[in-house]
mmCIF file of the protein (N, C-alpha, C, O) and its ligand, coordinates in Angstrom:
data_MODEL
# 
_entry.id   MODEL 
# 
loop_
_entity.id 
_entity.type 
_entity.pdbx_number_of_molecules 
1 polymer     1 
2 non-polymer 1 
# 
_entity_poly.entity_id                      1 
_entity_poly.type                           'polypeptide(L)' 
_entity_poly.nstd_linkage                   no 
_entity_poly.nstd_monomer                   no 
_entity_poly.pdbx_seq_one_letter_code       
;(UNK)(UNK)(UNK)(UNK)(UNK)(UNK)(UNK)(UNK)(UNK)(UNK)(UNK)(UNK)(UNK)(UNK)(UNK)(UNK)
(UNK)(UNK)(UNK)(UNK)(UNK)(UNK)(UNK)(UNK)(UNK)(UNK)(UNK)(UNK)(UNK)(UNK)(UNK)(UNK)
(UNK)(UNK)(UNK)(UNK)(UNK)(UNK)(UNK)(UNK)(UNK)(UNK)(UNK)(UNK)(UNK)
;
_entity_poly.pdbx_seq_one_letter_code_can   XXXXXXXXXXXXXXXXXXXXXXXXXXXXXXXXXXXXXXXXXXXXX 
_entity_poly.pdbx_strand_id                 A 
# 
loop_
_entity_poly_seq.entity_id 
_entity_poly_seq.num 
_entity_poly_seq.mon_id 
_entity_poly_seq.hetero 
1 1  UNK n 
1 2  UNK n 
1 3  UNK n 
1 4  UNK n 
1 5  UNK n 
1 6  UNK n 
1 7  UNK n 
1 8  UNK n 
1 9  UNK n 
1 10 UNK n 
1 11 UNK n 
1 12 UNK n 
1 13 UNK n 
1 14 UNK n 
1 15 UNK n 
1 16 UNK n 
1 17 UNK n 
1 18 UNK n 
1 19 UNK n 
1 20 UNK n 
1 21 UNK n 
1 22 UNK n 
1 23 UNK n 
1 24 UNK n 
1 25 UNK n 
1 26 UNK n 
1 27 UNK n 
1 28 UNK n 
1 29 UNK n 
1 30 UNK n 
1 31 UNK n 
1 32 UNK n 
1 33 UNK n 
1 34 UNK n 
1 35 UNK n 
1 36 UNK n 
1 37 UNK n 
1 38 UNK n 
1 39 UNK n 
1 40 UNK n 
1 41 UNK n 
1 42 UNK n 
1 43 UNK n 
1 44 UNK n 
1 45 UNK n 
# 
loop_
_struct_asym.id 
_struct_asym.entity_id 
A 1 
B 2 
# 
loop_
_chem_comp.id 
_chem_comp.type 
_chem_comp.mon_nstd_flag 
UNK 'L-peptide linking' . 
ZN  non-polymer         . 
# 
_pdbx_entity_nonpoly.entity_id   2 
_pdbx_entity_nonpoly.name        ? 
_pdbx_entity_nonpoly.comp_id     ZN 
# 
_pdbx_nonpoly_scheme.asym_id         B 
_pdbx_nonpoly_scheme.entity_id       2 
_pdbx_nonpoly_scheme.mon_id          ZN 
_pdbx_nonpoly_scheme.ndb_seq_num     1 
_pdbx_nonpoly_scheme.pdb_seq_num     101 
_pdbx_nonpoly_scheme.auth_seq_num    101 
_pdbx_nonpoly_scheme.pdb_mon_id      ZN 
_pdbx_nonpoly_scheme.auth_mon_id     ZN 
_pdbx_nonpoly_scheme.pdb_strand_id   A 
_pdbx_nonpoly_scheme.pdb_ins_code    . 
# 
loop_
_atom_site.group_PDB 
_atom_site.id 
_atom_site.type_symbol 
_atom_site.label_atom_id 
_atom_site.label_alt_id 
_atom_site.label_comp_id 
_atom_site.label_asym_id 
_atom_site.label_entity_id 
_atom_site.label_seq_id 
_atom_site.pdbx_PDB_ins_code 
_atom_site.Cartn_x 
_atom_site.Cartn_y 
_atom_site.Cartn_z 
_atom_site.occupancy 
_atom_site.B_iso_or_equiv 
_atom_site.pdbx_formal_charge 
_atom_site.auth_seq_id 
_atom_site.auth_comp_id 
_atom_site.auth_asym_id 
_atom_site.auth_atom_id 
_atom_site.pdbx_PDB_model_num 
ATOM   1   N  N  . UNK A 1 1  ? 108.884 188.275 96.532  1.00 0.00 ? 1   UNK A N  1 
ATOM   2   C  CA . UNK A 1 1  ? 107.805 188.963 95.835  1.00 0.00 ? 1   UNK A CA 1 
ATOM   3   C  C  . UNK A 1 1  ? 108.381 189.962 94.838  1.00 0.00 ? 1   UNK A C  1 
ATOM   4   O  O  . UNK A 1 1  ? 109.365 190.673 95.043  1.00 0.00 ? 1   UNK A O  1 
ATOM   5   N  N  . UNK A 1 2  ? 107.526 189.915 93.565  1.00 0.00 ? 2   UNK A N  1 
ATOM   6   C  CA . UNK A 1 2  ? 108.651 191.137 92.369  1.00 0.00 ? 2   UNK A CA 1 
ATOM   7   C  C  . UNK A 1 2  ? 106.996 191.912 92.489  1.00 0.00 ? 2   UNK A C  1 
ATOM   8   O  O  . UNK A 1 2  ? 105.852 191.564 92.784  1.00 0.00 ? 2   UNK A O  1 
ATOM   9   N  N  . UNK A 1 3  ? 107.727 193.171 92.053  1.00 0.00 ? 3   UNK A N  1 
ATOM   10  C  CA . UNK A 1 3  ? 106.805 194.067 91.841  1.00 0.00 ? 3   UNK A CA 1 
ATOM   11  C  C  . UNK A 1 3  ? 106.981 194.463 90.522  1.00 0.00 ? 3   UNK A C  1 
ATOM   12  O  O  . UNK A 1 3  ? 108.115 194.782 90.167  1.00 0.00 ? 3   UNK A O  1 
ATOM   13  N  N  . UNK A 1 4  ? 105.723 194.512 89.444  1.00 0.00 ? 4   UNK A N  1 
ATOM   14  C  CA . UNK A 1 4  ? 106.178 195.302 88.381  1.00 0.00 ? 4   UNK A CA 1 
ATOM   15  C  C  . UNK A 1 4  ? 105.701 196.487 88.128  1.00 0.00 ? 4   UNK A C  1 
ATOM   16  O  O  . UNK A 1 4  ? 105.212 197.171 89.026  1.00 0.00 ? 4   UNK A O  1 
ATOM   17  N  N  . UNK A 1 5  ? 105.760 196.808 87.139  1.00 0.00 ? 5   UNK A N  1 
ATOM   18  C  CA . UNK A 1 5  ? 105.180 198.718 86.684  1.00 0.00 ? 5   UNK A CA 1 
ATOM   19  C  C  . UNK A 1 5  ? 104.969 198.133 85.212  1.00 0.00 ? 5   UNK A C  1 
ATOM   20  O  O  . UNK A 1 5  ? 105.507 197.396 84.386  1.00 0.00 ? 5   UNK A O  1 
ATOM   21  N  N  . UNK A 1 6  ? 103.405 199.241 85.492  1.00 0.00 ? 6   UNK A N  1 
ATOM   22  C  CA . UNK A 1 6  ? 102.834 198.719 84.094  1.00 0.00 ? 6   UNK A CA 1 
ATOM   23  C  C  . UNK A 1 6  ? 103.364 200.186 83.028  1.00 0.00 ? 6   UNK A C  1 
ATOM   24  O  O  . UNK A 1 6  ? 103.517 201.361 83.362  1.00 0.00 ? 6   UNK A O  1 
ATOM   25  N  N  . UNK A 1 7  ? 103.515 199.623 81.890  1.00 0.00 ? 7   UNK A N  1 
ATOM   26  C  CA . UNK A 1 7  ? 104.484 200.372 80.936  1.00 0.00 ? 7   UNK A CA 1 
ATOM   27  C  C  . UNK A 1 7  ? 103.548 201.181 80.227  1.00 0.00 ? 7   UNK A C  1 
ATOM   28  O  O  . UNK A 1 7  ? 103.796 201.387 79.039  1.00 0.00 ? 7   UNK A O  1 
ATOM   29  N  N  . UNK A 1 8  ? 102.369 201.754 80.799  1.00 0.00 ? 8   UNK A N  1 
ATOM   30  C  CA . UNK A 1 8  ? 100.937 202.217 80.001  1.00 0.00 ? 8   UNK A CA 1 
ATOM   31  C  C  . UNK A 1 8  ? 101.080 203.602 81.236  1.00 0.00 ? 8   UNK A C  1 
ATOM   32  O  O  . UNK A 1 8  ? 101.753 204.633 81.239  1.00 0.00 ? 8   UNK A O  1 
ATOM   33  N  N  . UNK A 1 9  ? 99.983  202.946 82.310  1.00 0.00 ? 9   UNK A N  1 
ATOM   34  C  CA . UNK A 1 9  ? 99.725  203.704 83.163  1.00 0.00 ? 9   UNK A CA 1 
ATOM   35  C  C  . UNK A 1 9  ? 100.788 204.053 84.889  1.00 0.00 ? 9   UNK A C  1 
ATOM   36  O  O  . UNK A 1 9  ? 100.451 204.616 85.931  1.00 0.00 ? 9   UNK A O  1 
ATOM   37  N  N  . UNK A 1 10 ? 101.821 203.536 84.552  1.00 0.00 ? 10  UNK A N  1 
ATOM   38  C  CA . UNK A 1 10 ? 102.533 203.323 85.382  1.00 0.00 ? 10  UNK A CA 1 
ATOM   39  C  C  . UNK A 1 10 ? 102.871 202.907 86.796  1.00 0.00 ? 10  UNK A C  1 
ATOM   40  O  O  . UNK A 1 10 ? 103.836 203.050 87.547  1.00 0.00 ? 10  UNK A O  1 
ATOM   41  N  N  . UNK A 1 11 ? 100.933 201.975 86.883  1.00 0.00 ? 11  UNK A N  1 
ATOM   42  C  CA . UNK A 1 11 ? 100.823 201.678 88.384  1.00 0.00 ? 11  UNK A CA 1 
ATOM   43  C  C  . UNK A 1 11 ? 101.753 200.393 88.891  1.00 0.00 ? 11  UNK A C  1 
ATOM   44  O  O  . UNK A 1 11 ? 102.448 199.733 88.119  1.00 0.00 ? 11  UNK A O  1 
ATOM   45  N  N  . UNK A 1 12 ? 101.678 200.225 89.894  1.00 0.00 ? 12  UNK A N  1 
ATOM   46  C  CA . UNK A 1 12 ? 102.437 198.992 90.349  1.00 0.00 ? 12  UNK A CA 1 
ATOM   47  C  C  . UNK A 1 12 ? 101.867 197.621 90.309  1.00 0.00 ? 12  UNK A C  1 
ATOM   48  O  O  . UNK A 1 12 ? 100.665 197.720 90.555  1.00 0.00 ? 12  UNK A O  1 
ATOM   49  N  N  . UNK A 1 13 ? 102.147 196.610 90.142  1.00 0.00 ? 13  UNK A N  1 
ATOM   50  C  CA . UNK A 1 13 ? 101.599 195.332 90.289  1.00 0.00 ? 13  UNK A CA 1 
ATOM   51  C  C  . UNK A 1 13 ? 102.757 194.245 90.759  1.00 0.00 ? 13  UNK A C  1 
ATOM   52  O  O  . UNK A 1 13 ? 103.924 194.161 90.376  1.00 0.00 ? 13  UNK A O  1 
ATOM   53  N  N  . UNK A 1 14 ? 101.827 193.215 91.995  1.00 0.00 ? 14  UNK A N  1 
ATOM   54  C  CA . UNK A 1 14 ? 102.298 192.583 92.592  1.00 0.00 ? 14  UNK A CA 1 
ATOM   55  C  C  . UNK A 1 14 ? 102.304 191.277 91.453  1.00 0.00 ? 14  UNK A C  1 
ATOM   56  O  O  . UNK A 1 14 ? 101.653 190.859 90.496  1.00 0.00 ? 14  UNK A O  1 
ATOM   57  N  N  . UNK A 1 15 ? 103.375 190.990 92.172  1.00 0.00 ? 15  UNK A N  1 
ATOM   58  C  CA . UNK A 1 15 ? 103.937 189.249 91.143  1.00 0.00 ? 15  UNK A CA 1 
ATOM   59  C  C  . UNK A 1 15 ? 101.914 188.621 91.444  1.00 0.00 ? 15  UNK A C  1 
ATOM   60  O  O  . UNK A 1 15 ? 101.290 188.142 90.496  1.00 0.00 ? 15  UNK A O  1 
ATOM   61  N  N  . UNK A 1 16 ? 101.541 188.710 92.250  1.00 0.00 ? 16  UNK A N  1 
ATOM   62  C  CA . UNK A 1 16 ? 100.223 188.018 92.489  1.00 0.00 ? 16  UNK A CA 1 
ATOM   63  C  C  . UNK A 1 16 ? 99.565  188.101 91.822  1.00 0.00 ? 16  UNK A C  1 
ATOM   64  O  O  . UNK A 1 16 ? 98.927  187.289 91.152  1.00 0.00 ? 16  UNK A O  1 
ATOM   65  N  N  . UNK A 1 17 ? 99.602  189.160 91.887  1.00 0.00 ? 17  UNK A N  1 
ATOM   66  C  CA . UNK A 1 17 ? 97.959  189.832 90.853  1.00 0.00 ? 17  UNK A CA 1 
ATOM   67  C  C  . UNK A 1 17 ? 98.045  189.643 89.544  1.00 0.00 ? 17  UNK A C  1 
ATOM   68  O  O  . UNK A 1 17 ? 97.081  189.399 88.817  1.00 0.00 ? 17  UNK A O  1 
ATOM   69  N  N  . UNK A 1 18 ? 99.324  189.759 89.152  1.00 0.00 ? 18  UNK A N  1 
ATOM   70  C  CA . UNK A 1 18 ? 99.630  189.540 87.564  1.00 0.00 ? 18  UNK A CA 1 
ATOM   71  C  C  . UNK A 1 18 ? 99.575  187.841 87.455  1.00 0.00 ? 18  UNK A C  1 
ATOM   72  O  O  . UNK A 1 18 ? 99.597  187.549 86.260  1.00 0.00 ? 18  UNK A O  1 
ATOM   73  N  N  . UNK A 1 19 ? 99.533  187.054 88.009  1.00 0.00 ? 19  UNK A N  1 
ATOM   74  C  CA . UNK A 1 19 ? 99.432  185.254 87.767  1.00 0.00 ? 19  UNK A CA 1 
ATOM   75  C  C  . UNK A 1 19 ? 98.501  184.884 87.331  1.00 0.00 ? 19  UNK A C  1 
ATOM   76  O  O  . UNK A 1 19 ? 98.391  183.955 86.531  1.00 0.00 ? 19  UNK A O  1 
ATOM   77  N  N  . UNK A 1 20 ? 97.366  185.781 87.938  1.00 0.00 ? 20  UNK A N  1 
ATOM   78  C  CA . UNK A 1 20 ? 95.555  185.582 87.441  1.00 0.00 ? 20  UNK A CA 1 
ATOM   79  C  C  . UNK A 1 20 ? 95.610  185.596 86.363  1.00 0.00 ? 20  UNK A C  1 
ATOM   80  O  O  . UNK A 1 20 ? 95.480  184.576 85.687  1.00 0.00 ? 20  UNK A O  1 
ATOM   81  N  N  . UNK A 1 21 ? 95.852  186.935 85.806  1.00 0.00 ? 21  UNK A N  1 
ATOM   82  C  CA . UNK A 1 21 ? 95.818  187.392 84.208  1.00 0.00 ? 21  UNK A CA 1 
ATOM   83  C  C  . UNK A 1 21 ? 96.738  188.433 83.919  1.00 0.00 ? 21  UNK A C  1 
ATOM   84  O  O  . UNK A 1 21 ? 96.953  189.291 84.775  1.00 0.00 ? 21  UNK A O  1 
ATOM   85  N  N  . UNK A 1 22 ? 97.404  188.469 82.630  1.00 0.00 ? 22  UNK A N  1 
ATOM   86  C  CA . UNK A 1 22 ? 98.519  189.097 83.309  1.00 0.00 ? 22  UNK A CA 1 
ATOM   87  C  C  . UNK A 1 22 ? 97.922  190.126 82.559  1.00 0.00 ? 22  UNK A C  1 
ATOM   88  O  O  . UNK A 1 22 ? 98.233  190.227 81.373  1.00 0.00 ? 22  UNK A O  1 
ATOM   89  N  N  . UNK A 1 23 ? 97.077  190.943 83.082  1.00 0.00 ? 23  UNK A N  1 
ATOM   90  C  CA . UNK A 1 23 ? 96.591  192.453 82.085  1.00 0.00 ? 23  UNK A CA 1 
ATOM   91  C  C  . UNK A 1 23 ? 96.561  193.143 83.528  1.00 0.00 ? 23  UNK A C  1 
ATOM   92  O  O  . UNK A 1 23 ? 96.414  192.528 84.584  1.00 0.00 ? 23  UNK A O  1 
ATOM   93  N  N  . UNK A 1 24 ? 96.730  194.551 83.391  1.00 0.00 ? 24  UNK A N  1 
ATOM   94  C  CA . UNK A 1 24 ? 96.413  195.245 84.160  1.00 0.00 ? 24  UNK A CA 1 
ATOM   95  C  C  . UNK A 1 24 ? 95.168  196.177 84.269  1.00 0.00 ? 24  UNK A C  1 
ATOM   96  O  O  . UNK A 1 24 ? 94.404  196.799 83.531  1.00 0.00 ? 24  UNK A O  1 
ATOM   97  N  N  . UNK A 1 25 ? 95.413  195.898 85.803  1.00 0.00 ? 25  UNK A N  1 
ATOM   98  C  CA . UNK A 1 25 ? 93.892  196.174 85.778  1.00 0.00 ? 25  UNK A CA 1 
ATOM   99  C  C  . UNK A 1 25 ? 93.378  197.642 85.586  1.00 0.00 ? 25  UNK A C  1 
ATOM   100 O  O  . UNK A 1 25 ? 92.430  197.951 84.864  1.00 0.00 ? 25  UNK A O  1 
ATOM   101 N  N  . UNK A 1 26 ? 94.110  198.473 86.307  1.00 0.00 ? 26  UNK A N  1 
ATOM   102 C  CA . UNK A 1 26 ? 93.808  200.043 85.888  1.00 0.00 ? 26  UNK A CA 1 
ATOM   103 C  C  . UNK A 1 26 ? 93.896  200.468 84.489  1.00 0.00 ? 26  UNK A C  1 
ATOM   104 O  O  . UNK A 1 26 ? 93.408  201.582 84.301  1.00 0.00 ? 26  UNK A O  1 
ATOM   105 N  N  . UNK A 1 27 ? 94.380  199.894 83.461  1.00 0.00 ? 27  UNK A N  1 
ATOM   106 C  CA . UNK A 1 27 ? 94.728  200.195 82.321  1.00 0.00 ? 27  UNK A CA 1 
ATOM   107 C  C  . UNK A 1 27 ? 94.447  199.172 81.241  1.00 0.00 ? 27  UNK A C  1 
ATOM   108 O  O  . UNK A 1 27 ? 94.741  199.330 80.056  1.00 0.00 ? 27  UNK A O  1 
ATOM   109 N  N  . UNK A 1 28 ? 93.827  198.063 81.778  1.00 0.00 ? 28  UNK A N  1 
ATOM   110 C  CA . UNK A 1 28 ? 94.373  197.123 80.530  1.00 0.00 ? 28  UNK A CA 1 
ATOM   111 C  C  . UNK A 1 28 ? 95.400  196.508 79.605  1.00 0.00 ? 28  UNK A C  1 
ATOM   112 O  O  . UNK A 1 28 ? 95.126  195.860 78.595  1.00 0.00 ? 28  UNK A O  1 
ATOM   113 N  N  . UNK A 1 29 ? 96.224  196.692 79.913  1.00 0.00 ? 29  UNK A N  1 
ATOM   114 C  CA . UNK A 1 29 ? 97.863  197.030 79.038  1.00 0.00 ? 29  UNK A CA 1 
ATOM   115 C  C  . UNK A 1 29 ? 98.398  195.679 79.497  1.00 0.00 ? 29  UNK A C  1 
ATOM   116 O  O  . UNK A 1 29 ? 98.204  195.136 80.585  1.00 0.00 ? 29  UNK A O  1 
ATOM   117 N  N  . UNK A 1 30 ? 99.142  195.222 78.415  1.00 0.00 ? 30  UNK A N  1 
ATOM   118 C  CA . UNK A 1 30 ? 99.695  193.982 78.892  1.00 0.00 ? 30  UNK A CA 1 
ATOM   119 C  C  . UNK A 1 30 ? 100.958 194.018 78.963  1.00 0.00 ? 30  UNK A C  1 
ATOM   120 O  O  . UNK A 1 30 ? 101.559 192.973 79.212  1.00 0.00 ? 30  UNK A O  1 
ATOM   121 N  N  . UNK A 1 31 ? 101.743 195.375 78.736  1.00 0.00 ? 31  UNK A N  1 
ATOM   122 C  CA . UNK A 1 31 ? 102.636 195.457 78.930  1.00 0.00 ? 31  UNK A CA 1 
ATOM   123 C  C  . UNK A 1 31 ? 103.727 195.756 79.956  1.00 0.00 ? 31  UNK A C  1 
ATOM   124 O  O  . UNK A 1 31 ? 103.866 196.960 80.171  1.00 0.00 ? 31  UNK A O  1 
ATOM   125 N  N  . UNK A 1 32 ? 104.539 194.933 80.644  1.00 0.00 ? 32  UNK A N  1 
ATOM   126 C  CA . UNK A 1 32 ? 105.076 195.177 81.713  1.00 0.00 ? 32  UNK A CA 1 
ATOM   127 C  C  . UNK A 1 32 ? 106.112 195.636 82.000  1.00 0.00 ? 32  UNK A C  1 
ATOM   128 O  O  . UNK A 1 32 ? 106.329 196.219 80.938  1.00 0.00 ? 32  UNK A O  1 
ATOM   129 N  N  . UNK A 1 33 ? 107.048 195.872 82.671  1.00 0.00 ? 33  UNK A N  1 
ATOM   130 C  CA . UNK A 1 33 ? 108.571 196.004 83.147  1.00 0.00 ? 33  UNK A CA 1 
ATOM   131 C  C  . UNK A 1 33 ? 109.226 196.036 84.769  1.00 0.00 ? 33  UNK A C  1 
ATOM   132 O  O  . UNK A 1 33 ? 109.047 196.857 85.669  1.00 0.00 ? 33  UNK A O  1 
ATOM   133 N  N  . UNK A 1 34 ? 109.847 195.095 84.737  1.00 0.00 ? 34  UNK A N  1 
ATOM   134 C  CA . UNK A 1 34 ? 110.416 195.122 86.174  1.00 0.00 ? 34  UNK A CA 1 
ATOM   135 C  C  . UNK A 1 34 ? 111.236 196.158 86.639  1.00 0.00 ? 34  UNK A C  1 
ATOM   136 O  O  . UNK A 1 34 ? 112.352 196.314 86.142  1.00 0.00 ? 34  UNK A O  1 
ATOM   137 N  N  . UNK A 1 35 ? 110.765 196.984 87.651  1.00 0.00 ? 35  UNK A N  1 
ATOM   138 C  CA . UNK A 1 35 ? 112.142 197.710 87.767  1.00 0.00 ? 35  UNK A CA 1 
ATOM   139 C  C  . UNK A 1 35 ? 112.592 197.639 88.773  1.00 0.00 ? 35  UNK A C  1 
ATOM   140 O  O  . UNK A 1 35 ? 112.154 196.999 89.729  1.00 0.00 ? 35  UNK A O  1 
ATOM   141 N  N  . UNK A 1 36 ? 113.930 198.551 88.700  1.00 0.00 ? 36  UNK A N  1 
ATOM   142 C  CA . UNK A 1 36 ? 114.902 198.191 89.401  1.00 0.00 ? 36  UNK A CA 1 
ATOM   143 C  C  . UNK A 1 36 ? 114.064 198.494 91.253  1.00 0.00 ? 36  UNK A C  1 
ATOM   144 O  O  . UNK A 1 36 ? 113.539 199.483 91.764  1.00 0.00 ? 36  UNK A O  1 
ATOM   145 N  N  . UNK A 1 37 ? 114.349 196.957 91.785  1.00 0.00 ? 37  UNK A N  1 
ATOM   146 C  CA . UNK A 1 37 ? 114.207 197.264 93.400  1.00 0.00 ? 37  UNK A CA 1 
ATOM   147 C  C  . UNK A 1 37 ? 115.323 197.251 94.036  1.00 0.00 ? 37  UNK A C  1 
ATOM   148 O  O  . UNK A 1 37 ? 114.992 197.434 95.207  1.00 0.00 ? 37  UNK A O  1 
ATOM   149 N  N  . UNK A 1 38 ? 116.623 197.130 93.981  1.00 0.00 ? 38  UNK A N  1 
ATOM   150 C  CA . UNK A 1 38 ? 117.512 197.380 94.490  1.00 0.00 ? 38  UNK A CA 1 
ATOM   151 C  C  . UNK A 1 38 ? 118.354 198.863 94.373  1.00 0.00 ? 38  UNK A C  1 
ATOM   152 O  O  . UNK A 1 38 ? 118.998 198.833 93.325  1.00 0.00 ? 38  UNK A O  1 
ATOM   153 N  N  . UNK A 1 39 ? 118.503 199.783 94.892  1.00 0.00 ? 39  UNK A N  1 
ATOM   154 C  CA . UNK A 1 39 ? 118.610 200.932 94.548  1.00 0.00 ? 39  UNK A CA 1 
ATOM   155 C  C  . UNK A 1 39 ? 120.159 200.886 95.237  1.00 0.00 ? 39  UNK A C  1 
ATOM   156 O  O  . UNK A 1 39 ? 120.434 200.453 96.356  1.00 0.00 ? 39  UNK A O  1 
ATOM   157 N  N  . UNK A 1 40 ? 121.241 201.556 94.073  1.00 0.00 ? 40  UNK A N  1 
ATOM   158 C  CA . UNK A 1 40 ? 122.636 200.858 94.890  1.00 0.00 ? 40  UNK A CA 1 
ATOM   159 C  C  . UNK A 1 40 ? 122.867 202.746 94.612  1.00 0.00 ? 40  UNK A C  1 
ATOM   160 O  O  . UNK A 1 40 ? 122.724 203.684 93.827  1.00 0.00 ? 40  UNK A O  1 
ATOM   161 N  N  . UNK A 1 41 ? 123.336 202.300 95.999  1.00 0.00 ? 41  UNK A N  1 
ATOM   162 C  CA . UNK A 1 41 ? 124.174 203.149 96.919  1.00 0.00 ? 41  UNK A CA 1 
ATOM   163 C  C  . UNK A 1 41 ? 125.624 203.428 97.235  1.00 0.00 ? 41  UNK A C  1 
ATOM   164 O  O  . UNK A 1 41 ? 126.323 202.587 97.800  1.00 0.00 ? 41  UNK A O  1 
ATOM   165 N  N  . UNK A 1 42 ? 126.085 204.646 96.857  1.00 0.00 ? 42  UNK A N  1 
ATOM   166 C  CA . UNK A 1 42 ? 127.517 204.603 96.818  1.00 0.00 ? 42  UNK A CA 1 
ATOM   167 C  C  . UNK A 1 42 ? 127.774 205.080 98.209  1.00 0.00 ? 42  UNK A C  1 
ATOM   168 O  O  . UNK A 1 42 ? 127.050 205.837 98.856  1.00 0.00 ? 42  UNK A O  1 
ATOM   169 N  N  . UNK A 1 43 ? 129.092 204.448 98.649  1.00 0.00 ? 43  UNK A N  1 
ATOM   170 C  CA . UNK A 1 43 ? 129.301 205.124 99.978  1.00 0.00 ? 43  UNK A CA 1 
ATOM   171 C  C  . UNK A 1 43 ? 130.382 205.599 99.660  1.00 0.00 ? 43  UNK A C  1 
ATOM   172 O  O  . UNK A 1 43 ? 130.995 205.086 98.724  1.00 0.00 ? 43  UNK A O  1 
ATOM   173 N  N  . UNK A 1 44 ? 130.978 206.853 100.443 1.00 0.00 ? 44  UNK A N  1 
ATOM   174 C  CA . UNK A 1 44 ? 132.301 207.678 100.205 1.00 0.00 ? 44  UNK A CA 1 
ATOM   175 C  C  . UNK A 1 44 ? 132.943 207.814 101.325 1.00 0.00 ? 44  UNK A C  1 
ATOM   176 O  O  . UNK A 1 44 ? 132.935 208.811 102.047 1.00 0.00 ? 44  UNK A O  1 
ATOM   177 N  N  . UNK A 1 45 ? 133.677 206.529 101.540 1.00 0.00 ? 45  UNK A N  1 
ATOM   178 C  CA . UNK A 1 45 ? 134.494 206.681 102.667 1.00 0.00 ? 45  UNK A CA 1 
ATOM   179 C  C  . UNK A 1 45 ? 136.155 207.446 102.588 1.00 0.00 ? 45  UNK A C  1 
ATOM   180 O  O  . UNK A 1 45 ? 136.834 207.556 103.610 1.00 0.00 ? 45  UNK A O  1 
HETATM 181 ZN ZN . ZN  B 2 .  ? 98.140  200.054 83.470  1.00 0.00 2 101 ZN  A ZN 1 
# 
């Protein structure tokens, strides 16, 4: 599952919801961006 962020109002949207239509719904905006879901972590051994 990707999650995106809408590049307007900055809510989240599921890969799902965006397949219907890809506008968002709180905002209307068709503009999207994936961001980063992997959040890397340094370890300091
Ligand atoms: Zn929006």
């Amino acid at each position: 599952m990707v999650t995106y962020k809408c590049f307007k109002c900055k809510s989240k949207l599921k890969d799902e919801e965006l397949k219907k239509r890809f506008v968002c719904p709180a905002c209307g905006s068709k503009i999207f961006y994936k961001p980063r879901t992997k959040v890397k972590k340094v370890k300091a051994e």
